[in-house]
C-alpha positions as a printed NumPy array, in Angstrom:
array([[  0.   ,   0.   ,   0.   ],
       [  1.277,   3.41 ,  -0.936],
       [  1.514,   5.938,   1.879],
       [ -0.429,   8.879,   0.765],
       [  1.017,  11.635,  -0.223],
       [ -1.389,  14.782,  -0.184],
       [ -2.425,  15.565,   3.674],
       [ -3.935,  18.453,   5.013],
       [ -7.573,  19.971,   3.506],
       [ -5.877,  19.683,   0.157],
       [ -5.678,  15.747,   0.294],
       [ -9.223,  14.923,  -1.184],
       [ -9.235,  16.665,  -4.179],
       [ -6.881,  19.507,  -4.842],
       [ -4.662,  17.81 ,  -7.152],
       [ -7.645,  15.677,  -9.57 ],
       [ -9.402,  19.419,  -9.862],
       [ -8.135,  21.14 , -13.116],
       [ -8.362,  24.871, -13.593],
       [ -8.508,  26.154, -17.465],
       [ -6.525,  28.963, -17.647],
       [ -6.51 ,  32.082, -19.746],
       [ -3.76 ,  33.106, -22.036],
       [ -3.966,  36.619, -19.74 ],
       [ -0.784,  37.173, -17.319],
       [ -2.463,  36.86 , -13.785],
       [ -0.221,  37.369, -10.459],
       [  1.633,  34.158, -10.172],
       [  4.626,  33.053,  -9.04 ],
       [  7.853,  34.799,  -9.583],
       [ 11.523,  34.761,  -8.746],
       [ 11.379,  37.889,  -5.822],
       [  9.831,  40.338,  -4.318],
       [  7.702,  43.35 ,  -5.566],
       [  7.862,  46.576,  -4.563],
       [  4.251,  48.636,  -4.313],
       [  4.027,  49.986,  -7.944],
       [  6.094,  46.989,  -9.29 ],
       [  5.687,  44.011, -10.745],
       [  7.672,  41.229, -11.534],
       [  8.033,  38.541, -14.077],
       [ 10.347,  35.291, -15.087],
       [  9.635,  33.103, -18.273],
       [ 10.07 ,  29.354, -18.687],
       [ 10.971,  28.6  , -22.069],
       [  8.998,  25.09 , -22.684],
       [  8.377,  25.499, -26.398],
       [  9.139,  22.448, -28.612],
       [ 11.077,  23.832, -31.515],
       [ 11.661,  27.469, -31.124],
       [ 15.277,  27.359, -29.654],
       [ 16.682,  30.616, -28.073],
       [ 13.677,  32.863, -27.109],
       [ 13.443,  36.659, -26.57 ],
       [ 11.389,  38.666, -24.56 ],
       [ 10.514,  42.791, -24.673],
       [  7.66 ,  44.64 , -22.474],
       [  6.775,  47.914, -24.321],
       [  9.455,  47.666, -27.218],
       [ 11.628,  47.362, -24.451],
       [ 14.112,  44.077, -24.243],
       [ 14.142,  42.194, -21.185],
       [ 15.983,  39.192, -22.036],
       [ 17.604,  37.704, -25.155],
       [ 18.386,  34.152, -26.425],
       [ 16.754,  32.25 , -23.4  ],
       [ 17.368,  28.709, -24.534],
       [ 14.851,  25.532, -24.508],
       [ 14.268,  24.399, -21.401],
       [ 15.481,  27.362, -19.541],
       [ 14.372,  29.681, -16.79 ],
       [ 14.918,  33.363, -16.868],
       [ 16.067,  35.145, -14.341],
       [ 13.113,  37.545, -12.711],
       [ 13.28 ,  41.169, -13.479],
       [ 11.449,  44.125, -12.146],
       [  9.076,  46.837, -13.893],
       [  6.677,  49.056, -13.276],
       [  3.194,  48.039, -13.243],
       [  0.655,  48.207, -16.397],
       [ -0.407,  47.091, -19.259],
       [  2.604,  46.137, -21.751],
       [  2.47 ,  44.738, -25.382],
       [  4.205,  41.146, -24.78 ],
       [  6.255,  40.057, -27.379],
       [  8.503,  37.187, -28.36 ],
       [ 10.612,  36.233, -30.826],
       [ 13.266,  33.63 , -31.696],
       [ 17.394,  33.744, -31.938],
       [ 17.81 ,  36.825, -34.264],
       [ 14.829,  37.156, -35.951],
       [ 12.454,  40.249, -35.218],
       [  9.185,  38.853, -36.259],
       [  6.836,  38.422, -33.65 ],
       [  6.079,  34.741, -32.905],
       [  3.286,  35.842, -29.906],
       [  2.251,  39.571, -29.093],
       [ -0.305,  41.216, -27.1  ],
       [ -1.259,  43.454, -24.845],
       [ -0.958,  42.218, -21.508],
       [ -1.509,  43.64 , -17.632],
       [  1.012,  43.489, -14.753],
       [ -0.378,  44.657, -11.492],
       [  1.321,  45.995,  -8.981],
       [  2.797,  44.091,  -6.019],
       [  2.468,  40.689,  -7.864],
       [  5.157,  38.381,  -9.413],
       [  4.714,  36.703, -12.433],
       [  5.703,  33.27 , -13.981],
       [  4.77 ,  32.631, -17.49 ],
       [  5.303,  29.593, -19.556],
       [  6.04 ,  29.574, -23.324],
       [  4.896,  26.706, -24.752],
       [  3.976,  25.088, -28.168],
       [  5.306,  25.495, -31.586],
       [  6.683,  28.524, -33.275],
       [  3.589,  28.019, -35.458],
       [  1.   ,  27.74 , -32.5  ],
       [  2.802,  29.767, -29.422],
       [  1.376,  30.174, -26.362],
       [  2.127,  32.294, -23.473],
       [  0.15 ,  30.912, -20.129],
       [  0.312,  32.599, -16.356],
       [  0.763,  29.798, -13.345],
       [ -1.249,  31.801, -10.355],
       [  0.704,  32.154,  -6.997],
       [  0.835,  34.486,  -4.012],
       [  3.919,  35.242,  -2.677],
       [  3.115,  36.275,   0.754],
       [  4.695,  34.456,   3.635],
       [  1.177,  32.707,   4.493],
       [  1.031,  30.951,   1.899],
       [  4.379,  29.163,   2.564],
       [  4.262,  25.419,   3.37 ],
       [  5.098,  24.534,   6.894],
       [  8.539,  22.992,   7.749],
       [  8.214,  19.268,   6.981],
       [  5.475,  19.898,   3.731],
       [  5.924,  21.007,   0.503],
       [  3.242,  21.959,  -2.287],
       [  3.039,  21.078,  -5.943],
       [  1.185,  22.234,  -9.137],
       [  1.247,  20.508, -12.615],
       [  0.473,  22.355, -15.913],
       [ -0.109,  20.132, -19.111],
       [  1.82 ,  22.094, -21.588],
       [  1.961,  19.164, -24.428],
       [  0.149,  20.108, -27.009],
       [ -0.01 ,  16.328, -28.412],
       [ -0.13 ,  13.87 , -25.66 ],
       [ -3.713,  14.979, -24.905],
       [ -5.003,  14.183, -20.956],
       [ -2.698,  12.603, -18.531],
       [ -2.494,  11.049, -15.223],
       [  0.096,  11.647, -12.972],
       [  2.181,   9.38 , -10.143],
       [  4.227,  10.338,  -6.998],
       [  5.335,   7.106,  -5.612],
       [  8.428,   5.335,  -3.722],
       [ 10.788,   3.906,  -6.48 ],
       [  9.439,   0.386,  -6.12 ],
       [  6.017,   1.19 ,  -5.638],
       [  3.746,  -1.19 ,  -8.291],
       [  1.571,   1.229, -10.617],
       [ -1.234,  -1.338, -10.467],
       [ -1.433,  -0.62 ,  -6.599],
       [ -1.42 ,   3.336,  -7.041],
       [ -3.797,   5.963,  -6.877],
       [ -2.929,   8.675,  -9.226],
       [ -1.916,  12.13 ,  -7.69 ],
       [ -3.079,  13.873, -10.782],
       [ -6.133,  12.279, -12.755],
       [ -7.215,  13.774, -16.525],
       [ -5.084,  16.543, -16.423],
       [ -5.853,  18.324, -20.094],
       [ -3.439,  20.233, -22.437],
       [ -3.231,  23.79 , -21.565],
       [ -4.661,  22.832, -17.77 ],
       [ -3.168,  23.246, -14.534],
       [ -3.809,  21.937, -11.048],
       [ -4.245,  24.122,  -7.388],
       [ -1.164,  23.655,  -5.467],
       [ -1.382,  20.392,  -3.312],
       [  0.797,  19.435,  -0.235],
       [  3.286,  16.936,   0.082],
       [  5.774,  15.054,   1.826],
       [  9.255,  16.292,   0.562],
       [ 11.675,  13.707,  -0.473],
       [ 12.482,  11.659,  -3.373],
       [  9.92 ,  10.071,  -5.957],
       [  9.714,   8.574,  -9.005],
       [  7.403,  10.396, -11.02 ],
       [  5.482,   8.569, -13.736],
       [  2.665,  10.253, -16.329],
       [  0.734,   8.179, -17.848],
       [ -2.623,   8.395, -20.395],
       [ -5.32 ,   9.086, -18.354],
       [ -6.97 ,   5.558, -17.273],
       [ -4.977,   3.973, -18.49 ],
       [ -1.654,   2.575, -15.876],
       [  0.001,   0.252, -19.158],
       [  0.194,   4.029, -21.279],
       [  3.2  ,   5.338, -19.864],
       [  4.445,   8.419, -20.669],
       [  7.557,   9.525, -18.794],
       [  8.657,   7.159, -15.914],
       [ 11.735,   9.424, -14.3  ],
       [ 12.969,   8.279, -10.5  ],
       [ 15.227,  10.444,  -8.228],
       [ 12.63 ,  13.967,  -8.458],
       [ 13.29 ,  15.636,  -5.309],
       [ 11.011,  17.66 ,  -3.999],
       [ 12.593,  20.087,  -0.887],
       [ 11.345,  20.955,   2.343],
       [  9.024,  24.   ,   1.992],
       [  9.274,  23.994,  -1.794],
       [  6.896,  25.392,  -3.51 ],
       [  7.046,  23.375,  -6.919],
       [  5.983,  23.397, -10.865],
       [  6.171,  20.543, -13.069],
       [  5.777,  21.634, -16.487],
       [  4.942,  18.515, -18.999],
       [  6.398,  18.957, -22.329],
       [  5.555,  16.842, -25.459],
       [  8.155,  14.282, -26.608],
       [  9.115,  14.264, -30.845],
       [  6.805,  11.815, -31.468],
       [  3.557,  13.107, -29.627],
       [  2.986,  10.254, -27.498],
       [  5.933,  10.768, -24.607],
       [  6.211,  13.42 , -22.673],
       [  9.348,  15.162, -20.57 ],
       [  8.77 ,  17.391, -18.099],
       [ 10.313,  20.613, -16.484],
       [ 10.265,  21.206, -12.615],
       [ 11.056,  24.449, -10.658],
       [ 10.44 ,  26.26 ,  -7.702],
       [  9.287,  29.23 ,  -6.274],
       [ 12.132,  32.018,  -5.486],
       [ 14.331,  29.853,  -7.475],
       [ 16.447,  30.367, -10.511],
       [ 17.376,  26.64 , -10.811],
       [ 15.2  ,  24.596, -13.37 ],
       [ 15.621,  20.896, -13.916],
       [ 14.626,  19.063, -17.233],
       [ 13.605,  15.474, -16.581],
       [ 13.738,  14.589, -19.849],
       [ 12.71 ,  10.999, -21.299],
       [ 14.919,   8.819, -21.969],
       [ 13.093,   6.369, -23.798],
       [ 11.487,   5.972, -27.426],
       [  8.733,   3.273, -28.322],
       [  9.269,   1.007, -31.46 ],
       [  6.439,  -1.25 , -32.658],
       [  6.719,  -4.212, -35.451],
       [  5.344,  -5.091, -38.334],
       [  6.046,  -7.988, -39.87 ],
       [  5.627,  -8.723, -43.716],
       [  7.891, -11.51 , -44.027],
       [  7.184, -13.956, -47.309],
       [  5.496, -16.937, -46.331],
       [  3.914, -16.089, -43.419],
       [  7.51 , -16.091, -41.828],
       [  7.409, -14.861, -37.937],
       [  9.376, -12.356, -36.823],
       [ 10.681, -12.128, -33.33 ],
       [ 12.591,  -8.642, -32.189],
       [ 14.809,  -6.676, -30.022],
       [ 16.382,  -3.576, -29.691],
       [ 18.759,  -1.859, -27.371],
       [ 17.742,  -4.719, -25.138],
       [ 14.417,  -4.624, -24.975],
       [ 11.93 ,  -7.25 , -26.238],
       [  9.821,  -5.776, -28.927],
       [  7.966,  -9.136, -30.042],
       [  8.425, -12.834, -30.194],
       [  7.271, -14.68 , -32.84 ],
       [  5.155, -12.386, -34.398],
       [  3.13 , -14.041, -37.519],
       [  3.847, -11.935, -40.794],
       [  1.433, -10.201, -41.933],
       [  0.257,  -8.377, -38.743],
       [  1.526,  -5.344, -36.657],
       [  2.675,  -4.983, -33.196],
       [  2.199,  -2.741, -30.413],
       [  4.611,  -0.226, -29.277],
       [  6.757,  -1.096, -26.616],
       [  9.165,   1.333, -24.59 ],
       [ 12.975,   0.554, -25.244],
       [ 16.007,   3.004, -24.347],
       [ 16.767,   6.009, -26.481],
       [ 20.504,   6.387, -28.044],
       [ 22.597,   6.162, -30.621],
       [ 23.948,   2.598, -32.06 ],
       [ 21.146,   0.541, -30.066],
       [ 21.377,  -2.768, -31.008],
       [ 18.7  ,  -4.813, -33.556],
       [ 18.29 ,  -8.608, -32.944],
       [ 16.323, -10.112, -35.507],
       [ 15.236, -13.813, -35.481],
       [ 12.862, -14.636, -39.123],
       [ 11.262, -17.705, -39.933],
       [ 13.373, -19.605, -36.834],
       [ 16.827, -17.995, -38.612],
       [ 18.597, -15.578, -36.04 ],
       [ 20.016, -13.012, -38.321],
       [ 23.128, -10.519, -37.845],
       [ 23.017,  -7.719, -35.291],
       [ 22.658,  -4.312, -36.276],
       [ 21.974,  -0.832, -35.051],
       [ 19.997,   1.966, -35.058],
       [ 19.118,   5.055, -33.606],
       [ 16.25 ,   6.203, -31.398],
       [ 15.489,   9.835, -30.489],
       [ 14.425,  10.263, -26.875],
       [ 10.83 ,  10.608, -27.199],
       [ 10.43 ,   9.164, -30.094],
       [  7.866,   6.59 , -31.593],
       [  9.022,   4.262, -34.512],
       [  8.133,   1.383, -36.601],
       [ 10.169,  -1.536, -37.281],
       [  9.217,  -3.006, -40.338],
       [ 10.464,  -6.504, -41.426],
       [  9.782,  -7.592, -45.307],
       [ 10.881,  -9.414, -47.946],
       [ 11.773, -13.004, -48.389],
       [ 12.496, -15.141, -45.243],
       [ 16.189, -15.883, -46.585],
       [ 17.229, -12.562, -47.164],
       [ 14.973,  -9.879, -44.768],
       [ 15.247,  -6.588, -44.713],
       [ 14.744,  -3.857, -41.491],
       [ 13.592,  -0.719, -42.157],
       [ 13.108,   1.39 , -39.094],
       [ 10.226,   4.302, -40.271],
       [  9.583,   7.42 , -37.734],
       [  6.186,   7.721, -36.819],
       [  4.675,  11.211, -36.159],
       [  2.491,  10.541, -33.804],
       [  1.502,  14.016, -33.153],
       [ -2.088,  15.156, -33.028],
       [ -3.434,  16.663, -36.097],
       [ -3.902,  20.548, -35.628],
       [ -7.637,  20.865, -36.134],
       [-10.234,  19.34 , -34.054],
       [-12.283,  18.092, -37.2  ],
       [ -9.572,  16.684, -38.501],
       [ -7.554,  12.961, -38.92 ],
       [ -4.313,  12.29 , -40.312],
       [ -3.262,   9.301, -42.084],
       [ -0.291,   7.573, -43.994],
       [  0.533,   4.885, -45.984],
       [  3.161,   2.152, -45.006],
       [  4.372,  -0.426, -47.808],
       [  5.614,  -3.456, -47.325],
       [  5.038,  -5.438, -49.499],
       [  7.569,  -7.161, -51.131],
       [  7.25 ,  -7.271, -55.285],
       [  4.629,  -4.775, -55.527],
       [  5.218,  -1.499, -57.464],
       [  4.771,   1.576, -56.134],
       [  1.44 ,   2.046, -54.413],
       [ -1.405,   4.916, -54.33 ],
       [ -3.694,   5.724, -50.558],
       [ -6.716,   7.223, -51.404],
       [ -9.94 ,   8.404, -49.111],
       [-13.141,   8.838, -50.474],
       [-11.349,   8.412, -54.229],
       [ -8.959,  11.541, -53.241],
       [ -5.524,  10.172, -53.977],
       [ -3.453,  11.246, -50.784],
       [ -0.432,   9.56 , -51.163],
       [  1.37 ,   8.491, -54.684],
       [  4.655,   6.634, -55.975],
       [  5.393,   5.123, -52.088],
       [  8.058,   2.684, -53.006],
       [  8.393,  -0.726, -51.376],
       [ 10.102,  -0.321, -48.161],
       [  8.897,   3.269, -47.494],
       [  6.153,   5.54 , -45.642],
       [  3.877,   8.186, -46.914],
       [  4.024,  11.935, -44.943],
       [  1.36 ,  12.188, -43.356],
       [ -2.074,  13.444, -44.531],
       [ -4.637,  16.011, -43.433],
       [ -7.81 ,  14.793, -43.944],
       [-11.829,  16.068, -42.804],
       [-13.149,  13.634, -40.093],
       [-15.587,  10.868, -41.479],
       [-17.356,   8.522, -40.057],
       [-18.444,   6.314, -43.277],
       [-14.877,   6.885, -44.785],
       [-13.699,   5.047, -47.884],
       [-10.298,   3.608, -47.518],
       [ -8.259,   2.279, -50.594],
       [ -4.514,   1.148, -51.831],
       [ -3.934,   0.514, -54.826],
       [ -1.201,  -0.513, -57.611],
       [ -0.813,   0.776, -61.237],
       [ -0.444,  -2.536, -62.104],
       [ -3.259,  -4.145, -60.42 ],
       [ -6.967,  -3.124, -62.219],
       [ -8.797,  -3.823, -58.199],
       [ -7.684,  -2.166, -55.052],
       [ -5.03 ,  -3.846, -52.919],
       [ -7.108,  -2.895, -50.133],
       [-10.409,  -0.856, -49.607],
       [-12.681,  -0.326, -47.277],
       [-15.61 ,   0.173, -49.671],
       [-17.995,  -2.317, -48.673],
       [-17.843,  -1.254, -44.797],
       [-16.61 ,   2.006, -44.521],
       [-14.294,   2.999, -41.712],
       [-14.953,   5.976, -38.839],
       [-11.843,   8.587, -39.185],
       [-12.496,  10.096, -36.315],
       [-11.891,  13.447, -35.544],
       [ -8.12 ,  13.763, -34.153],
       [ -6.858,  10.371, -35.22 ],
       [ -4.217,   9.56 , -36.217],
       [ -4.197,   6.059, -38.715],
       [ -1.695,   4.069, -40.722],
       [ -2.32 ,   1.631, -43.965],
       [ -0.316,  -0.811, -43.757],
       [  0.213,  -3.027, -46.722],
       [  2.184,  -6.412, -45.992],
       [  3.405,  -9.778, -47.627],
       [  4.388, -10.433, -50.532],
       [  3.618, -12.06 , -53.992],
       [  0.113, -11.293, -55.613],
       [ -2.359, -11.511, -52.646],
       [ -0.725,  -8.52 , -50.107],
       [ -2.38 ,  -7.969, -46.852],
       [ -3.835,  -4.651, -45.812],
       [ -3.655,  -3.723, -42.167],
       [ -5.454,  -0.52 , -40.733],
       [ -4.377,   0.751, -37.72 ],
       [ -5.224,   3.715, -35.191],
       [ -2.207,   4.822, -33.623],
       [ -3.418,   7.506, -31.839]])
């Protein structure tokens, strides 16, 4: 049984409540102390692919070239309203800008977050009078959903063995651009995992050694991993210029097998089990498997183990492995998946995956709109933007063959409205095997 960690009149719900904040600067927590007509006001720089950020406050510049994953050092100013802007490394044009008020007597900590297409600027509330320290012995802790893709999450304080079948979850359906109240804890050391919410098999992040000090009063800040589906996170205190990334280490890697023959394919990489014997044609599930450079590929087809190879994994990262061709001679063909949700709420993307071996080069269409042409054996399609639909008409097809490889004419098939789908086409010889699959 896991010792709780929330206590006080914050234990029953503080944590599960989630508060929708606006894009507004409200008084939060800063880095100092205000004076009476001043305000206050540090940035967190959680943005995905910006880089080096820079902030000004009335065409005036208050910091330059604050990297990723950075924390700015708190400045003073005079209260009032201020156009906000930011831009990135040397550029001028403004990626975010507004008008935004500072009152007086209040400290300020905004996160940037998002892409340099979709930037957001979000306030974390705090008061930084001495009541609203924790007692010696406690701590309290907020968590803001700044993903963008992973969508809701749960979150997990526990002891470093502690099984996450026996857990409650500190932090339940935590949505992008949400935050939680502050919540008291014990301070120590925890291993912190996120995971989709409901779901204790989708993990996230799974990070040990987070220390949380005595009296602290501390942020985690969840970032989106490459692929969409993992997360990192960013944690910081209040009065603190000291931010810590605890980034991911980890990637996931599914398999699909399209082996001639019906050959099965059994899989590791960097040490991890991925699959065994996994009949071709058919696709795998992800599995979590270290991040790195040079991790190494163990391949058994058809009951042949065949030579080691390697291959790299961004941290974050989801990937598929996909294993074609004749039994004798395979071939592994590790494909990126962007798992990422699509931008629009009425929308679904979707991508074609070809393995199978002899076939030309193949065609996806939905609803007869070719989205995807000339995807050679071996290969994926980008990904495509497509209108939600749920009577959708999937099809593959080959300029060789006069009928679809695959199509989902006589049933139809529910795109639903940010999902994310591959076509996967598999085995070899005339008859190939189409696979549809929701990976998000």
């Amino acid at each position: 049984m896991i010792r709780p960690l929330l206590r006080g009149r914050l234990a029953t719900a503080v944590l599960s409540l989630i508060v929708v904040l606006p894009l507004a600067l409200v008084g939060c927590g800063g880095g100092g102390s205000s004076g009476s007509k001043q305000a206050t006001l540090r940035v967190v720089n959680a943005t995905s692919d910006v880089g080096d950020m820079n902030l000004s406050l009335g065409g005036t510049s208050r910091f330059t070239a604050l990297a990723a994953d950075a924390l700015s050092a708190a400045f003073s100013f005079d209260a009032g309203t201020y156009d906000t802007t930011l831009t990135s490394g040397s550029s001028s044009t403004a990626l975010l800008s507004g008008n935004r008020v500072y009152a007086e007597s209040t400290d300020y900590t905004a996160v940037a977050w998002g892409s340099a297409s979709a930037l957001k600027l979000t306030s974390l509330a705090d008061t930084a009078d001495a009541s609203n320290a924790p007692a010696s012995g406690s701590a309290i802790l907020r968590v803001f959903n700044a993903t963008a893709d992973a969508g809701s999450v749960d979150l997990y304080l526990t002891s470093d063995t502690a099984d996450l079948d026996a857990a409650t979850p500190n932090v339940s359906g935590l949505a992008v651009g949400s935050m939680t109240s502050y919540a008291t804890v014990t301070p120590g050391t925890y291993r912190l995992r996120i995971t989709g919410t409901g779901d204790r098999t989708d993990i996230r992040l799974d990070q040990r050694g987070v220390v949380v000090g005595n009296q602290a009063r501390t942020t985690l800040v969840l970032q989106p991993g490459v692929g969409g589906t993992l997360v990192h996170a960013l944690q910081f205190d209040y009065g603190s210029t000291t931010l810590t990334a605890l980034k991911n280490t980890e990637a996931r890697v599914r398999v699909a097998a399209s082996v001639d023959g019906n050959g099965a394919v059994t899989a590791s990489l960097a040490g991890s089990s991925l699959n065994v014997g996994l009949r071709s044609p058919s696709v795998g599930s992800y599995v979590r498997v270290p991040a790195g450079t040079a991790q190494v590929l163990s391949l058994t087809v058809a009951g042949v183990p065949q030579a080691d190879s390697t291959r790299s994994l961004a941290a974050g990262g989801d990937y598929t492995l996909l294993v074609s061709g004749a039994s004798a001679s395979p071939q592994a063909t590790l494909l990126t998946d962007d798992n990422r949700l699509p931008t629009s709420t009425t929308r679904s993307k979707i991508r074609l995956v070809h393995g199978a071996n002899g076939q030309d080069a193949l065609t996806l269409a939905v609803d007869y709109n070719a989205l995807a042409t000339g995807v050679a054996y071996g290969s994926a399609s980008p990904f495509a933007s497509v209108a939600s639909n749920a009577t959708a008409t999937v099809e593959v097809s080959s300029p060789l063959v006069a009928a679809p490889l695959f199509s989902t004419a006589s049933s139809t098939v529910n795109l639903q409205a940010q999902g994310v789908y591959t076509v996967f086409i598999l085995g070899g010889g005339s008859a190939p095997t189409g696979v549809l699959r929701k990976d998000r």
